[in-house]
C-alpha positions, -999 to +999 in steps of 0.1 A: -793+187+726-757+193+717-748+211+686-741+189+657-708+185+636-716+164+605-688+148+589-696+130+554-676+101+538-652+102+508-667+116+476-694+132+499-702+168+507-720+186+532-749+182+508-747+146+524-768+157+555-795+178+541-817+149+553-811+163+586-828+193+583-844+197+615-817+203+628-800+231+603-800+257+635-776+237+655-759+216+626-722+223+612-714+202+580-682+213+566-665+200+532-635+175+543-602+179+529-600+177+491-638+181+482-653+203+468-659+236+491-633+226+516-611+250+537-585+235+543-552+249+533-515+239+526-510+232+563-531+203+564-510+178+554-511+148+580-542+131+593-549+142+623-540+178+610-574+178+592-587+159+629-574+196+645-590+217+617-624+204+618-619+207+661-612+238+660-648+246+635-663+239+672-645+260+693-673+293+692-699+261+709-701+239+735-688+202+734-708+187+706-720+154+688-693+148+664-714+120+640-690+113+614-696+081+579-665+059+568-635+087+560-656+113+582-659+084+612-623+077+609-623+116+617-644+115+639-625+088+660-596+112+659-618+140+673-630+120+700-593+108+711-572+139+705-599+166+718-621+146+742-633+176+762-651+189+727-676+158+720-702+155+742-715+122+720-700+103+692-722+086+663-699+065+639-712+048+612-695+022+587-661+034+610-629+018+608-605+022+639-572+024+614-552-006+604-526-023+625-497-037+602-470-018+581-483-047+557-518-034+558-508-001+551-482-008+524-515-032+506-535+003+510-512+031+496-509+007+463-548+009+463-552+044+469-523+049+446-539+036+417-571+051+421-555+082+416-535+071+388-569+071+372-585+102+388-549+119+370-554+099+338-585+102+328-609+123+351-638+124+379-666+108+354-640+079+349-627+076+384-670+074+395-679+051+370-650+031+385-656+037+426-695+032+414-692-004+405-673-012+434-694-043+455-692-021+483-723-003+467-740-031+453-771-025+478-777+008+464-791-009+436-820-013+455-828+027+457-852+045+436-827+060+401-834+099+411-814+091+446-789+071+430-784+099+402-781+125+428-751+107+447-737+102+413-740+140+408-722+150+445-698+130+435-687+141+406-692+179+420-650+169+430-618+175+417-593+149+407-562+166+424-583+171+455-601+140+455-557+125+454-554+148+484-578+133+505-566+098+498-528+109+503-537+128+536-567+112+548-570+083+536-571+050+554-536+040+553-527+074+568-547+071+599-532+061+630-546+027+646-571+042+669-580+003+681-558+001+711-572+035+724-606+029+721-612+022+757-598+056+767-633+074+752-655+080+780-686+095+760-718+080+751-708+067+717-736+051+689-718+023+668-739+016+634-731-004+601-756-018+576-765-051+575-760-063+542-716-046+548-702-075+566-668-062+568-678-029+586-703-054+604-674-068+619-657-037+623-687-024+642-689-053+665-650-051+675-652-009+679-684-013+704-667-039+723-639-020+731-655+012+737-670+021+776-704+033+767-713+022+737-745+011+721-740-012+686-765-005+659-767-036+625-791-020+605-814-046+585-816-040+544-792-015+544-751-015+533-722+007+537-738+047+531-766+048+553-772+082+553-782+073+518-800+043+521-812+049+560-818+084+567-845+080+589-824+060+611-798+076+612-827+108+624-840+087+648-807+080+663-794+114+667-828+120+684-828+092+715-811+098+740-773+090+751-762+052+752-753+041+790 
């Protein structure tokens, strides 16, 4: 089995994948660009600059499986285009493949711009309480409190400024559209989104189909963070073997 890299969504941290334990020997989980524990410096200041920095955490290794959630599958995308001969296998769940219209990314800088009008104005705890309620994480409702208090608490392990530089940098409107390139990837490539998240549902549906060797995952009773509401899927996916 290839190494692991292990790249967590926005407002996560490496602390995200402690699920995987099993495999800690072979596993790299870095912090992402403007969380807590990240290092990355000033240089990183486009995209697919932080794409090349995580790359490069892989170099002292053989190709690897790069699986990356949301901001870290966006990343993980990038890995997979810009440095194909370094991922062996791709796993991407709740991915987007970057947005297509000036319009779309005009609509997405005023949203990322005003959540860190509020991450400047009045803190982390605000900003959570705020990205908490969102109906993108209404299924978590359905998890035991302790689990839903401890994603609170890794959350709120960030800083406002660097929790602004991941949505300046990294964020979604910064990402090139990855769409038209999908069919370039040749490796075996898992496609997974929960159930109950129609839009990444859809997103899932329209990544797989465009990708060579692909195998699409829907993942009943679940929503956007499965690595918090599915880890054992997530486990046993890592653990079969490539998609044809």
């Amino acid at each position: 089995m290839s190494p692991l890299l292990c790249l967590h969504g926005f407002t996560g941290s490496p602390k995200s994948w402690d699920f995987l334990e099993q495999f800690q020997a072979t596993r790299i989980a870095p912090a992402l660009l403007g969380h807590a524990g990240s290092e990355a410096n000033a240089d990183v200041m486009r995209f697919e600059d932080e794409v090349d920095r995580l790359t490069a955490l892989t170099t002292h290794s053989g190709p690897v499986h790069v699986i990356g959630y949301s901001l870290g599958a966006r990343l993980a995308l990038g890995i997979a285009l810009r440095h194909p001969s370094r991922v062996s296998r791709l796993t991407l769940v709740s991915a987007h493949p970057g947005l297509a219209s000036d319009a779309e990314r005009a609509a997405r800088r005023a949203s990322d711009a005003a959540w860190c009008a509020l991450l400047q104005a009045r803190g982390v705890p605000a900003f959570v309480e705020a990205w908490q309620a969102l109906p993108l994480w209404a299924s978590q409702m359905q998890l035991p409190a302790a689990l839903r208090t401890q994603k609170q608490q890794e959350r709120l392990s960030h800083s406002a400024p660097g929790l602004c530089r991941s949505l300046r940098v990294t964020g979604l409107a910064e990402m090139p559209h990855y769409a038209p390139a999908l069919a370039e990837l040749q490796m075996p490539t898992d496609v997974l989104a929960g159930a109950r998240d129609e839009k990444f549902c859809d997103l899932a549906k329209i990544i797989a189909k465009n990708l060579t060797r692909a195998r699409l995952e829907i993942v009943p009773n679940a929503g956007h963070d499965l690595l918090l509401e599915r880890p054992d899927f997530i486990t046993e996916v890592i653990r079969r073997g490539d998609p044809t």
